[in-house]
C-alpha positions in Angstrom: -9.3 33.4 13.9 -12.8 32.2 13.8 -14.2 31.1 10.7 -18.2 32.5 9.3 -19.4 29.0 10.0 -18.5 28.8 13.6 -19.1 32.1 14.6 -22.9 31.2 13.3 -22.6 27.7 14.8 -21.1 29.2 18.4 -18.8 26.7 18.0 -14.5 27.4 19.1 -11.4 25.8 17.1 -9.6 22.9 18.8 -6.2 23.0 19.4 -3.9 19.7 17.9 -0.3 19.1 17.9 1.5 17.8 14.5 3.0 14.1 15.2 5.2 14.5 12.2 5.9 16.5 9.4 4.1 17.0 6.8 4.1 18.9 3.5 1.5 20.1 0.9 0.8 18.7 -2.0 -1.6 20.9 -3.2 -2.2 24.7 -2.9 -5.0 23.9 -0.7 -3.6 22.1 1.8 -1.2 23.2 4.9 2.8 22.1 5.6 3.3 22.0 9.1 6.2 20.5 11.4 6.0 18.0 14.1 5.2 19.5 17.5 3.0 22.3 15.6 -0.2 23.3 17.4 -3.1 23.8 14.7 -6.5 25.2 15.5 -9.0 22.8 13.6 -12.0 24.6 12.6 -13.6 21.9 10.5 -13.7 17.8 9.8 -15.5 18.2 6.5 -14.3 14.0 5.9 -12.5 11.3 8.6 -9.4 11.8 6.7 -9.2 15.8 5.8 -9.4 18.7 8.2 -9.4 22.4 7.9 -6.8 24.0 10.3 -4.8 27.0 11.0 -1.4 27.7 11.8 0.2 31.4 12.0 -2.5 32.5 9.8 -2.7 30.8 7.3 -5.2 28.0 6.5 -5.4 24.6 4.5 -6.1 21.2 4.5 -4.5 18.7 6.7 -4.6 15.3 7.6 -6.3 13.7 10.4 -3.9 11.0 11.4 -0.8 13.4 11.5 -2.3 15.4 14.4 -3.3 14.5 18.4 -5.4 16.2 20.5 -3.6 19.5 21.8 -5.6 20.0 25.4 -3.7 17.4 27.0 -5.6 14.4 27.5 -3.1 11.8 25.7 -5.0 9.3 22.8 -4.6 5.5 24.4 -3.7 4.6 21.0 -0.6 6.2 20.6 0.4 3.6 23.0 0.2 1.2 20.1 2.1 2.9 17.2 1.7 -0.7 15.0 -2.5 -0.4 16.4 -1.7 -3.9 16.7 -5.5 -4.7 17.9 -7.1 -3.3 15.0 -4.5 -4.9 12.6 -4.4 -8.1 14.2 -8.4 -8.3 15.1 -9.1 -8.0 11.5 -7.4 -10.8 10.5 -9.2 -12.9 13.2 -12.1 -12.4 11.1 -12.9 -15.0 8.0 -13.9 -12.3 5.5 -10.1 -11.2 4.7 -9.4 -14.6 4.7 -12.2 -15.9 2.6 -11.5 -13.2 0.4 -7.5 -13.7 0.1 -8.3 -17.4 -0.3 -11.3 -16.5 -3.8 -8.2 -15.1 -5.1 -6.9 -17.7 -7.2 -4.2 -15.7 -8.8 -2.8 -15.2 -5.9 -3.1 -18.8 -4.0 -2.1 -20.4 -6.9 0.7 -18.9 -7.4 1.9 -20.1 -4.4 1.1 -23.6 -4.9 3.1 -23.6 -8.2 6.2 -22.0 -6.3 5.8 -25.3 -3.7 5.2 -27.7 -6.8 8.3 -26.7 -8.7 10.9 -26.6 -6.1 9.0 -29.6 -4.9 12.1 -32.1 -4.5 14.1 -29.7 -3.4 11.9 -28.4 -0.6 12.0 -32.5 0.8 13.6 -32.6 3.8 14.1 -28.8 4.1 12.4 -26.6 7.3 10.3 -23.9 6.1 8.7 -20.7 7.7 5.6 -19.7 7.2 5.1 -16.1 8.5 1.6 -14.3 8.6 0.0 -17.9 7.9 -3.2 -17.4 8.4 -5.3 -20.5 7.8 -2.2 -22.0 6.7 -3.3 -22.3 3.1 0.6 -22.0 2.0 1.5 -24.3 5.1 -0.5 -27.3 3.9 0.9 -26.9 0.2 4.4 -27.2 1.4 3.3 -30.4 4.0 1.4 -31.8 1.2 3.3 -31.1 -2.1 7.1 -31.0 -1.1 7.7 -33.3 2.1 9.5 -30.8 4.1 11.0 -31.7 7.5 9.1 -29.2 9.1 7.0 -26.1 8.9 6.8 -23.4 10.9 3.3 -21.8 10.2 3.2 -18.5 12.3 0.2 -16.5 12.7 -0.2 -13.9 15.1 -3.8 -13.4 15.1 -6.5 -15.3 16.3 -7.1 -17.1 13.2 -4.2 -19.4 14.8 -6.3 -21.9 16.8 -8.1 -22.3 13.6 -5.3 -23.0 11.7 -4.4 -25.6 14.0 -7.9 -27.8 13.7 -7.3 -27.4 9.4 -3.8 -28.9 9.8 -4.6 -31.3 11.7 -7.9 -31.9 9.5 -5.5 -32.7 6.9 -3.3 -35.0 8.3 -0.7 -32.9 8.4 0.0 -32.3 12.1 2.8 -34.2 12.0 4.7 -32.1 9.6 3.4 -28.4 10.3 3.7 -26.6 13.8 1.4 -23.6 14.3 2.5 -20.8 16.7 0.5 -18.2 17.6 2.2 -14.8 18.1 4.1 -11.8 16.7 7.1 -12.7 14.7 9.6 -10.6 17.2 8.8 -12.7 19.3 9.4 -15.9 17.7 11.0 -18.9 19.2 11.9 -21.5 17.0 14.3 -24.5 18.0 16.2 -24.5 14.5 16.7 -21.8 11.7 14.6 -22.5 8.4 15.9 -23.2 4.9 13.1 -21.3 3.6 10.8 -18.1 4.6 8.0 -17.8 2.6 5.3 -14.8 3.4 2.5 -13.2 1.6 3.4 -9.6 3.4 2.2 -7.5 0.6 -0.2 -4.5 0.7 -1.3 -1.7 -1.5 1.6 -0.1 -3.3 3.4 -3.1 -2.2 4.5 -2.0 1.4 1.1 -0.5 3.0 0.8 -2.0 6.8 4.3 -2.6 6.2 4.3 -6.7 7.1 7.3 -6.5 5.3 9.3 -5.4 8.5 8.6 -8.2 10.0 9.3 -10.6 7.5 12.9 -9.1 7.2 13.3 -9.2 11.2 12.6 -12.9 11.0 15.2 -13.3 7.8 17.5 -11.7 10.0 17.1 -13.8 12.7 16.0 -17.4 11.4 17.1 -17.8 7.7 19.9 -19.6 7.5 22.8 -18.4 5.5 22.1 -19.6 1.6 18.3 -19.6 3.0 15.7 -18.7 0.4 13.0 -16.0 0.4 9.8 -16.4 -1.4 9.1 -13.6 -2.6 12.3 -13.3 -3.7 12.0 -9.7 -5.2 9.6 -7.3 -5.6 8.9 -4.0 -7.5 6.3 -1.5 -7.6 4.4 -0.5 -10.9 3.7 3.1 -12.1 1.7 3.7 -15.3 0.6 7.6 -16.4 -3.8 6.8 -17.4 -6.6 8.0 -17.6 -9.8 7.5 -15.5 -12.8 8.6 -17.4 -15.4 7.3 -15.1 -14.2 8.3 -11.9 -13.7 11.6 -12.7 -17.3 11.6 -14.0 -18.6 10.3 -11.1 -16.8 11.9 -8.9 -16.2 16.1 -10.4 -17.8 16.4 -13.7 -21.3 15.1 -11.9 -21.7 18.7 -10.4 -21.6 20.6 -13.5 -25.4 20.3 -14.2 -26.8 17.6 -11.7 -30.7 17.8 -12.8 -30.1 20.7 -15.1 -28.5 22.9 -11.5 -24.9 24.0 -11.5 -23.5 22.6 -8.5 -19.8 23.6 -9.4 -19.2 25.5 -6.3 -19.3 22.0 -5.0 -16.5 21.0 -7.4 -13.3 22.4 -5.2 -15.0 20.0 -2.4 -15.2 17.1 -4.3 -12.2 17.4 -5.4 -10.9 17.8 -1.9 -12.6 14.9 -0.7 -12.2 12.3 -3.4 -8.8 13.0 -4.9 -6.1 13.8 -2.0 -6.6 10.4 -0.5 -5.7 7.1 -3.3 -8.7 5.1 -4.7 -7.6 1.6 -3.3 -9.6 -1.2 -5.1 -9.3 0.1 -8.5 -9.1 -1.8 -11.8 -7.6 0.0 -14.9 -8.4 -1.0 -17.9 -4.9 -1.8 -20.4 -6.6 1.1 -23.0 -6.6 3.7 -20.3 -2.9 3.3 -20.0 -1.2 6.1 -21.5 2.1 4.5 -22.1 4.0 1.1 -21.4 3.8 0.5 -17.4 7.6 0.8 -16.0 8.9 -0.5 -12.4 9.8 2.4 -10.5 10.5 0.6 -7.0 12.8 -2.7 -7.0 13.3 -4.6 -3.8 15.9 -7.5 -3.1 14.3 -9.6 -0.1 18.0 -10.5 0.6 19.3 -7.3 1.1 16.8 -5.0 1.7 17.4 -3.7 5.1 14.2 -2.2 7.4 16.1 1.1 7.7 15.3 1.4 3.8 11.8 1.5 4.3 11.7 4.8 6.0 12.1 6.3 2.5 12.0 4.3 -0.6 12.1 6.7 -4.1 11.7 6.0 -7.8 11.9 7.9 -11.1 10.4 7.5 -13.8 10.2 8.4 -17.5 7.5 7.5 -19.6 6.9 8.5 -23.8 3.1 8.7 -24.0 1.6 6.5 -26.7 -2.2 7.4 -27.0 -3.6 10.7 -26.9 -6.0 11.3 -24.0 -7.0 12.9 -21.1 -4.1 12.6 -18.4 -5.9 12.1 -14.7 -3.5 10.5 -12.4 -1.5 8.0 -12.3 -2.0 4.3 -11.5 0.3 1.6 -9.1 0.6 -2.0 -8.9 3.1 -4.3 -8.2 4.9 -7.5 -9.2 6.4 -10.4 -7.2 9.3 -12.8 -7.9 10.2 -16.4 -6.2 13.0 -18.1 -7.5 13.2 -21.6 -7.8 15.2 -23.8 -5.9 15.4 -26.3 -9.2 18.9 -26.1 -11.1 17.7 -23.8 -13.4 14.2 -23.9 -12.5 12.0 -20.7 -13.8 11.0 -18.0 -11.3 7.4 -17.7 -10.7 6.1 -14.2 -11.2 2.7 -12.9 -9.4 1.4 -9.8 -11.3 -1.2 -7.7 -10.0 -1.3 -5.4 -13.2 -4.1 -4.8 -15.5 -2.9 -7.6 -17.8 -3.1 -10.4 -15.6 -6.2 -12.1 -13.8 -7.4 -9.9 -11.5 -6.6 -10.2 -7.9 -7.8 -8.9 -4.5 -5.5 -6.1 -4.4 -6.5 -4.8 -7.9 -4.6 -1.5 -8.6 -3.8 2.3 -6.7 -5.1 5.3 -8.5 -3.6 8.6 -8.1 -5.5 11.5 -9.3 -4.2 14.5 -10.6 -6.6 17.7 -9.4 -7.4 18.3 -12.9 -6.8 16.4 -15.9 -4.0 17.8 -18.7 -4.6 16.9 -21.9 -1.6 14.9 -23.7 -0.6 13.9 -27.1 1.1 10.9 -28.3 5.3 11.7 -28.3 4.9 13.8 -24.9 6.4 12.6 -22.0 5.9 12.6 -18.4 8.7 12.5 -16.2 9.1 12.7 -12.2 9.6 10.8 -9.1 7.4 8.7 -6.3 8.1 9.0 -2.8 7.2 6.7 -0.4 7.7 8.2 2.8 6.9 5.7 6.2 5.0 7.7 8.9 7.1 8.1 11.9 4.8 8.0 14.3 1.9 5.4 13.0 4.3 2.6 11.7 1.7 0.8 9.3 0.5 4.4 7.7 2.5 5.7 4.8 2.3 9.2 1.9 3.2 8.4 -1.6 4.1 11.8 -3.2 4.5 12.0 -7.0 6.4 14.9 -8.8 5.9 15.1 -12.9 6.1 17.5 -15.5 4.6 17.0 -19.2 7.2 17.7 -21.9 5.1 18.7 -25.1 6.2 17.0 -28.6 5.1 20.2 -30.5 7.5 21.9 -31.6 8.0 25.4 -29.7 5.7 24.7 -26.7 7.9 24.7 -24.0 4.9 25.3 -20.5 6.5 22.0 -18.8 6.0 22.9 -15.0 6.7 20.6 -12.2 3.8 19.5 -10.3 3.9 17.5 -6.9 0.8 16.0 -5.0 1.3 14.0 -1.6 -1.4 10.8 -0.8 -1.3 10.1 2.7 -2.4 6.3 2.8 -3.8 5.0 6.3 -5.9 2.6 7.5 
């Protein structure tokens, strides 16, 4: 069926074919099944679509469908869209601003001081390298045997002029190239990686880093990180929802709330990367919902990774999403050293991955003694490897005595680059 707009515009629908499943999380959005064909009848944004599919009509997204007429997208070619992945990190600016992040790099550098005795002698890997930062601490600070600094982008020949800038070509050895295809002459007594993304496993580096455990840690090896969890914390996000819905009830003294269901479209079905919650806007103490063991963690677990979650609300407020971050672990190789933690929470220094926020479509008003309880899903595209949804089911238990409305609410986030 044709909508109003095209039949005005003269414009047709165009058929696309669903690359994988994929199920609403809203009543305005479409479920559909891979190997559907959709009739798209508008791109209101680069990441939402209106489409069709046996009558009925939603929202769906972009990166889930391919063009239905035939002619085959290059890129499918490339489900890892290695270029793009890899060509951004040939660029300084990722690096210079990974690098400004001092939570982060020194965090690093205190793991390599503290096990620094122990590291003396030892061969160490160091995947996804870059410009060797971590590399040059261990060469530096610990006297290892060797290093292994691996780097698959182009950023590798650079790497090579700072080590040897530094003195320490003698020590480090920089390959260039993906780590499937490593090559080394000896297995490593240490794998260290910073592989993490937004809601800890987006672009999923982290397959990688376990192929190369697999393959080059030797038995009683040690990973750094050595475990990792993901952060979930109900909140609320007064601005943004200011800025973002409430702005359209009387721009200029005009109601612009027919406007509203499109915002709300637009800005809230996709996660608002880059955020940075404030510890008042937290609605109750933070819990880990996700907990990874770099040691066992297999990469058939990251086709589906689920949490639950339970959380007693402590402030009244408006309830408007929901908020991620995560935490890292290294152990020490000291008898009886202390781990060193990396926190990208709210309480911490700030880093460049700052936090995920989740919004709800509209806010619910909580009071302190409710509680919020449900489930995250992180479910790995099949088809685009480095792509991945996060859905979140909750339901609001009231405190007050004979209110008994809980309902179960789910919302998928499809997270791409």
């Amino acid at each position: 069926m044709q909508t109003e707009e095209e039949r005005e515009a003269g414009t047709s629908p165009e058929e696309f074919i669903g690359l994988s499943d994929f199920t609403a999380g809203s009543s305005e959005q479409l479920s559909f099944s891979s190997g559907d064909r959709l009739l798209v009848h508008a791109r209101p944004s680069s990441d939402w679509w209106w489409a069709e599919l046996r009558g009925a009509c939603g929202y769906v997204p972009a990166s889930y469908l391919r063009d239905g007429t035939g002619e085959e997208d290059a890129s499918l070619e490339d489900p890892w869209q290695d270029d793009e992945y890899f060509g951004s990190y040939g660029m300084l600016r990722l690096h210079l601003e990974m690098l400004s992040d001092r939570s982060r790099t020194e965090s690093y550098r205190q793991v390599v001081l503290r096990s620094s005795s122990s590291l003396r002698g030892k061969v160490v890997m160091d995947l996804g390298c870059g410009t060797g930062i971590i590399s040059l601490f261990c060469a530096r600070l610990a006297k290892p045997s060797a290093v292994y600094a691996v780097e698959a982008s182009s950023m590798a020949q650079y790497t090579r002029e700072l080590v040897k800038q530094n003195g320490c070509e003698g020590v480090v050895t920089v390959l260039q190239g993906r780590a499937e295809d490593l090559d080394l002459p000896e297995q490593v007594d240490v794998l260290v990686s910073e592989w993490m993304g937004n809601c800890l496993l987006f672009e999923f580096m982290v397959e990688s880093v376990l192929l190369a455990r697999d393959r080059w840690l030797r038995e009683g090896g040690v990973m750094w990180p050595s475990s990792a969890a993901l952060v979930l914390v109900p909140c609320q996000a007064h601005s943004y929802y200011a800025e973002n819905m409430a702005f359209w009830e009387k721009p200029y003294g005009l109601d612009f709330t027919p406007l509203q269901p499109l915002a709300q479209q637009e800005f809230f079905t996709k996660p608002k990367f880059s955020h940075l919650i404030q510890p008042d806007d937290c609605l109750a103490a933070p819990c880990d919902v996700v907990s990874l063991d770099m040691y066992t963690l297999q990469v058939k677990d990251l086709e589906e990774i689920k949490g639950q979650f339970h959380f007693h609300v402590a402030k009244s407020g408006a309830f408007h999403g929901f908020t991620a971050w995560f935490t890292v672990h290294f152990q020490s190789l000291e008898m009886e050293g202390a781990a060193v933690e990396l926190n990208t929470g709210p309480n911490s220094e700030p880093t460049h991955w700052k936090q995920t926020l989740f919004m709800l479509d509209r806010p619910v008003h909580v009071q302190a003694g409710d509680s919020i309880s449900g489930s995250v899903l992180l479910s790995r595209n099949p088809v685009w490897r480095r792509h991945m949804t996060v859905t979140l089911q909750w339901s609001v238990d009231s405190s007050t005595e004979g209110t008994d409305d809980s309902q179960v609410e789910t919302k998928s986030f499809p997270m791409w680059r």
